[in-house]
C-alpha positions in Angstrom: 0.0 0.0 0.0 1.2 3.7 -0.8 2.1 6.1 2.0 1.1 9.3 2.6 1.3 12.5 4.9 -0.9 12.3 7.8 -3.3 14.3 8.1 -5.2 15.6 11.7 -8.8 17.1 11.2 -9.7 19.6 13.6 -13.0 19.3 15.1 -15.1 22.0 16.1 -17.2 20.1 18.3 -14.5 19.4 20.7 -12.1 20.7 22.5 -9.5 22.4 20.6 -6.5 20.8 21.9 -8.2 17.4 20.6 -7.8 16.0 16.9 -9.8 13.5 15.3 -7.9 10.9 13.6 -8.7 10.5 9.7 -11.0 7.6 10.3 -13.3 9.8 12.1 -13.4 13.1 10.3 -15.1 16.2 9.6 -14.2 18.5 7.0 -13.9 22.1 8.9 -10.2 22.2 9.1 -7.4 19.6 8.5 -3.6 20.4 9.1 -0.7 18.1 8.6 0.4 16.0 11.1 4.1 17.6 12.6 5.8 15.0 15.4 8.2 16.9 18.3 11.3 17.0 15.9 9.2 18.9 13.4 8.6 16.5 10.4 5.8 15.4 8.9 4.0 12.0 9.8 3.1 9.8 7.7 0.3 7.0 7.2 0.5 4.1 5.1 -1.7 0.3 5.0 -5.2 0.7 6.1 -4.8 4.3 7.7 -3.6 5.7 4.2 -7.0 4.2 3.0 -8.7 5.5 5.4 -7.8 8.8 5.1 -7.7 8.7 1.3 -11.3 7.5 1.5 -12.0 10.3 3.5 -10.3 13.3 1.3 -12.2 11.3 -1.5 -15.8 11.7 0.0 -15.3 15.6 0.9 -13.8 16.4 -2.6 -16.5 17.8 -4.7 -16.9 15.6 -8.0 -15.2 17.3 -11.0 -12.8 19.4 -8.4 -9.6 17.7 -10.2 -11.2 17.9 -13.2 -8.3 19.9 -14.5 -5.4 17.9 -13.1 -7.1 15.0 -15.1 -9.5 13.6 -12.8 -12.4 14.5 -13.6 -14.6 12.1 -11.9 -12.5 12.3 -8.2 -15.0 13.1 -5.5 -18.3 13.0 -4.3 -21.8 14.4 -4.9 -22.1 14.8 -1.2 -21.9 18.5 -1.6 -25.5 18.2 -3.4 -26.9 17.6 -0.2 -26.1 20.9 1.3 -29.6 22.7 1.9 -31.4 20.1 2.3 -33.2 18.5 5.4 -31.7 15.6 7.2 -34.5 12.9 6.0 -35.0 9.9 5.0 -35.1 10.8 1.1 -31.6 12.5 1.6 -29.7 9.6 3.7 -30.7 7.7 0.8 -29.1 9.7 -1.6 -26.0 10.7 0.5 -25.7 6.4 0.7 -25.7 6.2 -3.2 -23.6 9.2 -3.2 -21.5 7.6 -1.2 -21.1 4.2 -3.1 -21.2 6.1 -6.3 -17.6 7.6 -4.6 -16.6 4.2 -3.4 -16.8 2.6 -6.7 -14.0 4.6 -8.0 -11.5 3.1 -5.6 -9.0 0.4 -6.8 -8.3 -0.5 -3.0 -12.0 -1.2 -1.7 -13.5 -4.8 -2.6 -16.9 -4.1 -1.2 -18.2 -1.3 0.4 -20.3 -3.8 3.1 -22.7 -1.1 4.6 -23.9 2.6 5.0 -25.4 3.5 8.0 -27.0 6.8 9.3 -27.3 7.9 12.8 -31.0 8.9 13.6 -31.3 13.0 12.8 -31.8 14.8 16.8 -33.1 18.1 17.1 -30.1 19.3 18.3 -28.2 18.1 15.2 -30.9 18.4 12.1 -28.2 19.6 9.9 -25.6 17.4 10.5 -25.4 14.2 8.8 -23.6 11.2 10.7 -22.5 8.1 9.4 -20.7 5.0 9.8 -19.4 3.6 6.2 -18.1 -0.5 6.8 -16.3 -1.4 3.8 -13.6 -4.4 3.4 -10.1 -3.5 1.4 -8.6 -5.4 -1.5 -7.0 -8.4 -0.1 -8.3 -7.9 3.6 -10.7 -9.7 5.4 -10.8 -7.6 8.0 -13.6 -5.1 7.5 -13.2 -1.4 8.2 -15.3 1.3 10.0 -15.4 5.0 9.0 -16.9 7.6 10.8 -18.0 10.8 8.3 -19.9 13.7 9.6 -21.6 15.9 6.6 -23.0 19.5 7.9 -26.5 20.1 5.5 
């Protein structure tokens, strides 16, 4: 598997001095990862996935368009707007998959699932993405938070 730099997604939900790792990330701010002598970390096996995953799904579809990728990303960004129902989880899940089916690395994307909408959270989209890497058995979960 390839490696890459690490990245560490600020959340604002939290407190500041916290990071979310990649396999549980929001898109409100990400930095690279710097350990005490100053370089750059790096990920590589199933943490590179995850976070490539991740950058995948929160990249607007057609945003490398002119780097020569012009189907990299995601519709999720369609979604924002809209009302945290069952009609959009539905289309955020085939968004989702859509997204998924581009990457070499994933076998089988094995579930979707969305956390119940709360009043306290009707724009905020949470859910858990199980999906099982190219020669793995070993399934993996990722957490993705989408703000509506």
């Amino acid at each position: 598997m390839p490696i890459d730099l690490s990245l560490i997604h600020h959340n604002p939900n939290r407190d500041p001095n916290q990071r979310d790792p990649a396999s549980r990330a929001t898109r409100h701010s990400v930095d690279l990862s710097v350990n005490p002598r100053s370089l750059f970390n790096t990920v590589s096996d199933r943490a590179n996935l995850g976070q490539a995953i991740l950058n995948r799904l929160h990249t607007h579809q057609g945003a490398l368009a002119e780097l020569g990728h012009p189907d990299y990303g995601s519709r999720l960004h369609e979604l924002v707007g809209e009302l945290n129902n069952d009609r959009t989880r539905r289309l955020a899940e085939l968004y989702i998959r859509q997204c998924l089916a581009q990457e070499v690395r994933i076998a089988e994307v094995v579930a979707v699932v969305f956390a119940p909408p709360t009043l306290a959270g009707r724009s905020t989209l949470a859910a858990q993405v199980s999906l099982r890497p190219v020669d793995d058995l070993t399934a993996m979960v990722l957490d993705l938070t989408l703000t509506l």
